[in-house]
C-alpha positions as CSV (number, residue, x, y, z in Angstrom):
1,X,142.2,78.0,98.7
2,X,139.8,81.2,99.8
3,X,138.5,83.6,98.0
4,X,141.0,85.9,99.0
5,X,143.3,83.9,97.9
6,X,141.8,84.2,94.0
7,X,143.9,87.5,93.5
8,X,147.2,85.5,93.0
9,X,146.3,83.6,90.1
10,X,147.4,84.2,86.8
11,X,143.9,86.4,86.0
12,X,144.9,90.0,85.6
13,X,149.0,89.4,86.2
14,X,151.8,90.5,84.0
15,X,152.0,87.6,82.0
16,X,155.2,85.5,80.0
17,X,153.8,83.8,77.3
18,X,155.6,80.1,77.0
19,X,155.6,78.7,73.8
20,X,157.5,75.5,74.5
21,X,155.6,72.5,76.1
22,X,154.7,73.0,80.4
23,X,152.1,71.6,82.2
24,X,153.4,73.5,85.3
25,X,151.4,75.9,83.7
26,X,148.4,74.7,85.0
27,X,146.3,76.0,88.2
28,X,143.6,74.4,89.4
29,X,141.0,75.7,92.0
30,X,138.9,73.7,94.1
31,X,135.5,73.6,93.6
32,X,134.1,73.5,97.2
33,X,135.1,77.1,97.9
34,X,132.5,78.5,95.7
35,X,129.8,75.5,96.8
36,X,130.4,76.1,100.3
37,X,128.8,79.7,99.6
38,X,125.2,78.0,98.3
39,X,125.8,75.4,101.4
40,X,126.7,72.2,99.3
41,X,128.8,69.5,100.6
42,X,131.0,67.2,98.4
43,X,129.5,64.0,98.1
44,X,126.0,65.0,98.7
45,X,125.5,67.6,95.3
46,X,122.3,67.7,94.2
47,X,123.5,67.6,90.5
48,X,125.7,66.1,88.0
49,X,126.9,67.6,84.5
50,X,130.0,68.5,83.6
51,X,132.2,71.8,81.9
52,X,132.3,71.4,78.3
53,X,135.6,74.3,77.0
54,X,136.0,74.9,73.7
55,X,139.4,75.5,72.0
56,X,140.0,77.9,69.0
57,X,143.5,78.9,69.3
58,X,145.4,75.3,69.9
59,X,148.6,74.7,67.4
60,X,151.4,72.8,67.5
61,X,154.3,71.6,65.5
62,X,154.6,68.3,63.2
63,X,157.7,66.5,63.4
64,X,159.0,68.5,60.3
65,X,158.6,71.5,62.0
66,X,155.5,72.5,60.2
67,X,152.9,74.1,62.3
68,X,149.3,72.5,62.8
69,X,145.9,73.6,63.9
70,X,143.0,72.4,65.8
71,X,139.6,73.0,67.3
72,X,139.8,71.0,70.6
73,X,136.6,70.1,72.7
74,X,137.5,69.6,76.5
75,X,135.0,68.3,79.2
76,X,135.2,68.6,82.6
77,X,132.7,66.6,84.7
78,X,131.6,68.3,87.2
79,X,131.8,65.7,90.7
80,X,136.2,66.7,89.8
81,X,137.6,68.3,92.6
82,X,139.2,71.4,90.5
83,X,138.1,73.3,87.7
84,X,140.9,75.0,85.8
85,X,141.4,78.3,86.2
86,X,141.2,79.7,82.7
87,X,144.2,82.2,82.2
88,X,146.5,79.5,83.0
89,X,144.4,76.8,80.6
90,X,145.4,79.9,77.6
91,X,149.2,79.9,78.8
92,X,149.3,76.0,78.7
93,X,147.7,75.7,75.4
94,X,150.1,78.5,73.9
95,X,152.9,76.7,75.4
96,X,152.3,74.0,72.7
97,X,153.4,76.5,69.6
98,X,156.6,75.5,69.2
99,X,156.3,72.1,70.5
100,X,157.1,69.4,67.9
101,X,154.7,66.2,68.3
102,X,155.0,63.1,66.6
103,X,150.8,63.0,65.8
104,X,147.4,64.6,66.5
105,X,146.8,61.6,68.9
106,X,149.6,62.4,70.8
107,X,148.5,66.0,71.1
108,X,145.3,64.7,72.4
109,X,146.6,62.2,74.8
110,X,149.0,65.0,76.3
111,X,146.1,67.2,77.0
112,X,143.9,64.2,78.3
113,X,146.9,63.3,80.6
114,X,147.9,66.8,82.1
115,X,144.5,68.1,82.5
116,X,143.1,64.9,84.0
117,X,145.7,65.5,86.8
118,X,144.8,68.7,87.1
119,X,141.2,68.5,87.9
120,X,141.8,65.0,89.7
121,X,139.6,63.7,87.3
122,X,139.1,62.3,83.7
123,X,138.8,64.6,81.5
124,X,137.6,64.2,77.5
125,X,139.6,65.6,74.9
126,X,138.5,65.9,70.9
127,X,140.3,67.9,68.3
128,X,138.6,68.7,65.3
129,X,139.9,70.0,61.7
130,X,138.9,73.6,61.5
131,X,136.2,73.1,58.7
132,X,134.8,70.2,60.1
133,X,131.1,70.5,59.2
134,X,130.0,69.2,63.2
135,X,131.5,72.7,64.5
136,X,128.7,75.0,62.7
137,X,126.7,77.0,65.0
138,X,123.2,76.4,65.8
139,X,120.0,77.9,67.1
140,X,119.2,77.4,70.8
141,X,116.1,75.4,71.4
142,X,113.1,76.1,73.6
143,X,111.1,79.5,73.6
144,X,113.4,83.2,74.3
145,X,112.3,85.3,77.0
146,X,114.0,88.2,76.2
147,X,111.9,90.2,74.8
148,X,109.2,90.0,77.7
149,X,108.2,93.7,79.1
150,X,109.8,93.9,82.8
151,X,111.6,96.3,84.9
152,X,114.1,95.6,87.2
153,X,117.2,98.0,89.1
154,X,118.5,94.4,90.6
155,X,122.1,93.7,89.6
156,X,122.7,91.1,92.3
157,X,121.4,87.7,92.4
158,X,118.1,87.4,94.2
159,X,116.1,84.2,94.0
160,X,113.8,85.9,95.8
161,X,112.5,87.2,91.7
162,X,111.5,83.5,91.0
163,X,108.0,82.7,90.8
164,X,105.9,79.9,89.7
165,X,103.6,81.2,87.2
166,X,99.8,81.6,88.4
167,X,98.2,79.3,86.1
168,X,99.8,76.1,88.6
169,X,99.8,74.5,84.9
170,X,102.8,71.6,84.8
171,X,104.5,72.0,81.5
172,X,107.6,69.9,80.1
173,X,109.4,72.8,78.4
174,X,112.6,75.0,77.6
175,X,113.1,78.7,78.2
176,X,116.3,80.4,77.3
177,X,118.1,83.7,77.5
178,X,120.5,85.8,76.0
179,X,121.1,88.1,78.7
180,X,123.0,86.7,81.6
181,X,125.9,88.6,82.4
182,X,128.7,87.9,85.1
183,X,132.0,89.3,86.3
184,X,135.5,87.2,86.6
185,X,135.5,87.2,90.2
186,X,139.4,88.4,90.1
187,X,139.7,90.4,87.4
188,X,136.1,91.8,87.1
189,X,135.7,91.7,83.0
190,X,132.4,91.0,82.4
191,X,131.4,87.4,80.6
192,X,128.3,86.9,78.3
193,X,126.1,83.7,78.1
194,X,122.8,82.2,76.7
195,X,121.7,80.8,79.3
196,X,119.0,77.5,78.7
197,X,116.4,76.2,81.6
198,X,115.1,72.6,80.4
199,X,112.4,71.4,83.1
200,X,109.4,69.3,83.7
201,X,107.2,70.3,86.6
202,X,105.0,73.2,88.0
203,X,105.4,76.2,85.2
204,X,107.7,79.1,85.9
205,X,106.6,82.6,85.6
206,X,108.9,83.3,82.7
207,X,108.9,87.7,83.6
208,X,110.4,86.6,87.2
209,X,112.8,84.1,85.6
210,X,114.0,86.9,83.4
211,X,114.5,89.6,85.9
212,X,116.1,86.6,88.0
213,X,118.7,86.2,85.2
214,X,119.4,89.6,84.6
215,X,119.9,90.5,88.7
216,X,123.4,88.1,88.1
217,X,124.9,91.6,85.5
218,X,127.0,92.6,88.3
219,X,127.6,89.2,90.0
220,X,131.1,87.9,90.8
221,X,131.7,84.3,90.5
222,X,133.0,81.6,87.9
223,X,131.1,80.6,84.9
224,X,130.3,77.4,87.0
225,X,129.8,78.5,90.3
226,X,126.8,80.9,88.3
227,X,125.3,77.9,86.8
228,X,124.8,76.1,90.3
229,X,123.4,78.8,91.6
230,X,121.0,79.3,88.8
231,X,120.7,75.2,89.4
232,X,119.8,75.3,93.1
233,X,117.8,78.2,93.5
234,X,115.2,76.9,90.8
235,X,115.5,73.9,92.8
236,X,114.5,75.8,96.1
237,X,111.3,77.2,94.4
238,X,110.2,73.7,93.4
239,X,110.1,70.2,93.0
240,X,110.8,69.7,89.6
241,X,110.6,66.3,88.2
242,X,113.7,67.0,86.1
243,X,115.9,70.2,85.7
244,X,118.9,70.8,83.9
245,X,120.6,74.5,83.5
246,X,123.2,75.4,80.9
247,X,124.9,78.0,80.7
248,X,127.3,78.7,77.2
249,X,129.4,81.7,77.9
250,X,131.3,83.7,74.8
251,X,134.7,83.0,74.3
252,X,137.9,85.0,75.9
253,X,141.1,84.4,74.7
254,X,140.3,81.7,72.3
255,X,138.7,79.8,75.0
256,X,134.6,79.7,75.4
257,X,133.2,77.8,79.1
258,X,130.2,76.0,78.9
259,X,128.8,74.7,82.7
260,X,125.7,72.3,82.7
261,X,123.9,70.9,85.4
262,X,121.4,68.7,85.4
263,X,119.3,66.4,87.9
264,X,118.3,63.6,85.4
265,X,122.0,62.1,84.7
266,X,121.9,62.4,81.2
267,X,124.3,64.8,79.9
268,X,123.4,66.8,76.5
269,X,125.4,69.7,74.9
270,X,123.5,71.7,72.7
271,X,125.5,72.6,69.8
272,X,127.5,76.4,69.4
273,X,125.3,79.1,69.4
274,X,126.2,82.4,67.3
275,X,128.1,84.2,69.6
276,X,130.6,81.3,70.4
């Protein structure tokens, strides 16, 4: 698949909404398209991590008929060939409305089962109650940088706006933002994020990594394909002993994308934030 060919997925079509079981519904996209444009090759990534989606509007039907709700935690790891693309992720979850399943685990295993095939990789499924006390939002860690004084007219991504700071200090530290913005790459509706940058090494000058972060406002590209870029461009500007970037993008359509990255192998959500 191309880029060109991203304009005949179910983004921005004429939709039917199914509301009987189909896992036909599902369209994956490889990953390597968007990679191939920051010159990574399968099999030699420098990066794990994995897509943590988060659920809001998953219901099905008991086998009385009696409709049930769920909060369901998906996650993708990242080294999977596909990522779903999201439009058809909302279709297949609705399709579950009026489906009649004998248990919650059953739900569970169905979406473990199809979605796993999907992205040609295991994929973690968790359904929570909807008042489940774990599912309350949090405050990001780390130290905001939004409210640093800079000016900036760059709306593209430029690495070229990262900067070690001048002090050559190394810190062990965590810097986030609320103000990346990017574009669905076929439809062109804008996505929000906070974005977090958890790193040990040589200190970044935190006015260039904000003016970096803002140049992506009128970026096209997936949620994850933005994360890696964020991921290998502070990797260009230094040899960090570790680095991890995630990225937790406001939800669309009951359905909120969360991308980390990471070079230290250890994989670590951070909870909801506000917006989510």
């Amino acid at each position: 698949m191309n880029r060109e060919d991203w304009q005949n997925l179910p983004l921005g079509q004429e939709t039917r909404y199914e509301s009987t079981y189909n896992p036909k519904l599902l369209h994956p996209i490889p990953r390597a398209v968007s990679r191939a444009q920051l010159g990574l090759e399968e099999g030699e990534l420098p990066f794990t991590g994995a897509d943590e989606w988060w659920g809001f509007e998953l219901s099905w039907l008991n086998p009385k008929g009696v409709p049930q709700v769920a909060v369901a935690r998906f996650r993708f790891a990242a080294l999977s060939p596909f990522m779903i693309e999201s439009k058809s992720f909302k279709l297949y979850l609705n399709s579950f409305n009026q489906t009649e399943f004998p248990s919650t685990d059953a739900v569970r295993d169905t979406l473990q089962r199809d979605l796993g095939e999907a992205a040609g990789s295991d994929v973690a499924v968790s359904l929570f109650a909807v008042d489940d006390p774990s599912l309350d939002v949090v405050r990001p860690q780390g130290a905001c940088i939004d409210q640093l004084d800079i000016e900036t007219r760059q709306y593209q991504p430029d690495s070229g706006l990262l900067k070690l700071a001048e002090s050559g200090a190394t810190v062990e530290e965590t810097l986030y933002s609320h103000l990346l913005r990017s574009n669905c790459p076929v439809t062109g509706q804008p996505d929000w994020a906070t974005v977090s940058i958890e790193y040990q090494g040589p200190a970044l000058d935190r006015a260039g990594l904000l003016a970096y972060i803002v140049s992506f406002r009128e970026h096209q590209d997936f949620h994850e394909h933005c994360v890696e870029r964020i991921f290998c461009d502070l990797q260009k500007l230094a040899a960090f002993e570790s680095l991890t970037v995630c990225a937790r993008y406001t939800r669309r359509g009951g359905l909120d994308i969360n991308p980390l990255r990471t070079s230290t192998g250890q994989i670590r959500f951070p909870g909801r934030f506000a917006r989510q």
